[in-house]
C-alpha positions, 0 to 999 in steps of 0.5 A: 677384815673387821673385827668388833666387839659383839658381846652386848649385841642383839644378833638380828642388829649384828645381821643387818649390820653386817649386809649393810657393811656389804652394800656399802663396801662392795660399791664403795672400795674399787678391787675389793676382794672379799669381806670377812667379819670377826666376832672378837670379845676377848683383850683388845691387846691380844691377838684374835685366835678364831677364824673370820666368817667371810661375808663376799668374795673369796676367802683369799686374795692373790698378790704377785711378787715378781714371778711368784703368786700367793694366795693370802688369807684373812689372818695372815701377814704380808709385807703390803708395801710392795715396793720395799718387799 
């Protein structure tokens, strides 16, 4: 997920930011899952409320824990060093 501050920009920048965050990324980060982008104007110390616009991929991710698969979102926490989970 990326989060940035938009408030000061124009919303035709943001747009051709945002495919260029696509191109970029999905050819540069090998298992890619999804992209969500998040417009987040508030306190840098508090935790962002609003939901992220997926921009490619799927809206999850799965990852496996011994026997069990979950699904997990953009917004949520997971332990991601699997060998102390």
């Amino acid at each position: 997920m990326i989060v940035c501050k938009t408030a000061d920009v124009d919303a035709e920048l943001l747009a051709q930011v945002k495919q260029q965050l696509i191109e970029y990324l999905t050819k540069s980060v090998i298992g890619l899952a999804s992209l969500c982008f998040l417009d987040y104007n508030g306190e840098a110390d508090s935790v962002p409320t609003d939901k992220p616009q997926l921009l490619w991929g799927t809206p999850y991710y799965q990852e496996r824990i011994f026997d069990h698969v979950f699904r997990v979102s953009p917004t949520a926490f997971l332990q991601i060093h699997l060998d102390m989970c």
